[in-house]
C-alpha positions as CSV (number, residue, x, y, z in Angstrom):
1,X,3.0,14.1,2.0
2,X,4.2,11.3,5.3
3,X,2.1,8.4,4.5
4,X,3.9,5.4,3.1
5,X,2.9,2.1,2.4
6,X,2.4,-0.8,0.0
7,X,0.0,-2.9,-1.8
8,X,1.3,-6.5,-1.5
9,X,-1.3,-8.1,-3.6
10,X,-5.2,-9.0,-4.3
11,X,-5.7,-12.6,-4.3
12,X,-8.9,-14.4,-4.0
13,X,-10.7,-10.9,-4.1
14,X,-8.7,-9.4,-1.4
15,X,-6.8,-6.5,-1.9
16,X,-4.4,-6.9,0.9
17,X,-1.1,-4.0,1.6
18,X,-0.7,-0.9,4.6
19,X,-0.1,2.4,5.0
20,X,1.1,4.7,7.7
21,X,0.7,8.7,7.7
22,X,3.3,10.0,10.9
23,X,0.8,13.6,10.6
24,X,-2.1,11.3,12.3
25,X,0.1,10.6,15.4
26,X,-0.8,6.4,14.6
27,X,-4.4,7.0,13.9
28,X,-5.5,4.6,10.8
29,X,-5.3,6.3,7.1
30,X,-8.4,5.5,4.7
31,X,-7.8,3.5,2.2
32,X,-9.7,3.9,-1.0
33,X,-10.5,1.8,-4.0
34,X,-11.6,2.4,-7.4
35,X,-11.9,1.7,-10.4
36,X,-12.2,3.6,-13.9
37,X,-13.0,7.1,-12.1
38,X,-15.2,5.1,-9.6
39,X,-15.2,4.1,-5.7
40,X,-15.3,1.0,-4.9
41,X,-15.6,0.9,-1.2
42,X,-12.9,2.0,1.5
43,X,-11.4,1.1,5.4
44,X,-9.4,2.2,7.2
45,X,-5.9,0.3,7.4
46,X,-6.1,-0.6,11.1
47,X,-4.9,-4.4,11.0
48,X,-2.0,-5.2,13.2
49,X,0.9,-6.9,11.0
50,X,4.0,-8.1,13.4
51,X,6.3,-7.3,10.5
52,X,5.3,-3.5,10.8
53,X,5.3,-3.4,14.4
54,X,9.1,-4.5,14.2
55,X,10.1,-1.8,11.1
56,X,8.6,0.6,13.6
57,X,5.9,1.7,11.3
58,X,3.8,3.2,14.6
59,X,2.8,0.3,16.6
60,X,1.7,-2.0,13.8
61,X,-1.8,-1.6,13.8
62,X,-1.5,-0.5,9.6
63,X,-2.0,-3.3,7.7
64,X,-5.7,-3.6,5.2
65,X,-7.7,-6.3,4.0
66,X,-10.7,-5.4,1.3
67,X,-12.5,-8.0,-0.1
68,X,-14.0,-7.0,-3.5
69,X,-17.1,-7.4,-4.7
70,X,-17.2,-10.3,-7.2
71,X,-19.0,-7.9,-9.9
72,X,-15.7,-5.9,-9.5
73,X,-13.7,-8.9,-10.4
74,X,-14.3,-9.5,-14.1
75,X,-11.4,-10.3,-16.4
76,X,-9.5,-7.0,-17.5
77,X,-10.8,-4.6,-14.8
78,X,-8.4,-2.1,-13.2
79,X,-8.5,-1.7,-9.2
80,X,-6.5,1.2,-8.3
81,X,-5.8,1.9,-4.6
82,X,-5.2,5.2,-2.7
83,X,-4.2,6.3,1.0
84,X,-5.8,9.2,2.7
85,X,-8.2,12.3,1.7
86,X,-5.5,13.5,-1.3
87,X,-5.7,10.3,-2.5
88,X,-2.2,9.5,-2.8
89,X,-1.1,6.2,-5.0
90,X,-0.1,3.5,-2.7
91,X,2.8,1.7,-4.7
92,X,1.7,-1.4,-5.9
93,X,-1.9,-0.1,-5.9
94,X,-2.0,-0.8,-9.7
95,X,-3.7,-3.7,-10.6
96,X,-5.1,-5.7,-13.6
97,X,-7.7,-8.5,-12.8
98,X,-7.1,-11.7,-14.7
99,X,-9.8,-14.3,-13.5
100,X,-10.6,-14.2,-9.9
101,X,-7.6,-13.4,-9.1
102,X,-5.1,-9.7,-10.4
103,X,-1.8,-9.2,-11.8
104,X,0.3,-6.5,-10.0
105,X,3.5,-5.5,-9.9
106,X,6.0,-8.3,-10.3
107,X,8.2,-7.2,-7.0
108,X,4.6,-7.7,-5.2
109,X,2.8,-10.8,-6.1
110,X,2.5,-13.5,-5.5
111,X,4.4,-15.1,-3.0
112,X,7.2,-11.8,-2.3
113,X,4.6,-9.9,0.4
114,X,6.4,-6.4,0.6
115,X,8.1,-5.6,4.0
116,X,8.8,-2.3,5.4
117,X,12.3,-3.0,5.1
118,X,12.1,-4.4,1.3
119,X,9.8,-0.6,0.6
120,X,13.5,0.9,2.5
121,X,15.3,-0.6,0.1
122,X,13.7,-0.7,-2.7
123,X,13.2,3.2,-2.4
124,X,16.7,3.6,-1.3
125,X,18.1,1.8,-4.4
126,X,15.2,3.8,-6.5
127,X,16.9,6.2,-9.4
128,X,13.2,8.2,-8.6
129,X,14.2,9.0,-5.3
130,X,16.9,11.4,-6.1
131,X,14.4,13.2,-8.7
132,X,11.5,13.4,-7.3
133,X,11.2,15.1,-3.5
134,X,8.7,13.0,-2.2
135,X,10.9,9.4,-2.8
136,X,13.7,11.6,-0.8
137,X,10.9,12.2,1.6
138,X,9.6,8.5,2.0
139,X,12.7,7.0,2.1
140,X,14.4,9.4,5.1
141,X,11.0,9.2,6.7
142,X,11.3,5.0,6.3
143,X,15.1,5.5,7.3
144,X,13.8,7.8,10.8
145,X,10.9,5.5,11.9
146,X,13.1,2.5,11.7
147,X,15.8,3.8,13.6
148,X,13.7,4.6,16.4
């Protein structure tokens, strides 16, 4: 699987993150929400983001913004979040809502937005990578598109 990508955080009821498939030549991957087994909406992640744009993640335009539902918002709920028709977990696309607002990964939220060159590294410096092909695959495909 190409796509790559990150959920940086849901605060105030927006799930906010991107992802980038190099299959769909720059075309906009679907981004899907649920939670417990069920959908909770989806767009496609076709926000520009400067900070993409400059990683050479396409030509930035891969950035999402979903604003949830407030009945989706109650204390305790999980919100996962996927990329494309297979459904592929974005990282940091698991999250725990605590009040109006979720807890997600530490490395994410609130105030440390993931980069495309913090994913690099972070994927890079990753034990998982050398195990598992497709963490070898993201990070040489993160390691291609930003030496272009």
């Amino acid at each position: 699987m190409s796509i790559l990508g990150h959920v940086d955080e849901l605060r105030e009821g927006v799930v906010c993150g991107w992802a980038y498939d190099d299959r769909m030549s720059g075309e906009p991957v679907d981004i899907i929400l649920r939670s417990g087994g069920a959908d909770l909406g989806s767009i496609k992640a076709d926000v520009y983001r400067d900070d993409l744009a400059k990683a050479g993640i396409g030509k930035g335009y891969h950035a999402f913004y979903f604003r949830l539902s407030p009945r989706h918002l109650r204390p305790g709920a999980s919100i996962e979040v996927y990329a494309g028709s297979e459904l592929w977990p974005i990282p940091g696309g698991q999250l725990k809502v605590a009040g109006t607002d979720a807890v997600g990964p530490a490395e994410s939220f609130p105030e440390e937005r993931s980069t495309p060159q913090r994913e690099m590294q972070r994927l890079f410096r990753s034990e998982e990578h050398t195990s598992e092909p497709r963490h070898r695959c993201i990070s040489y495909a993160v390691f291609c598109l930003k030496k272009k």
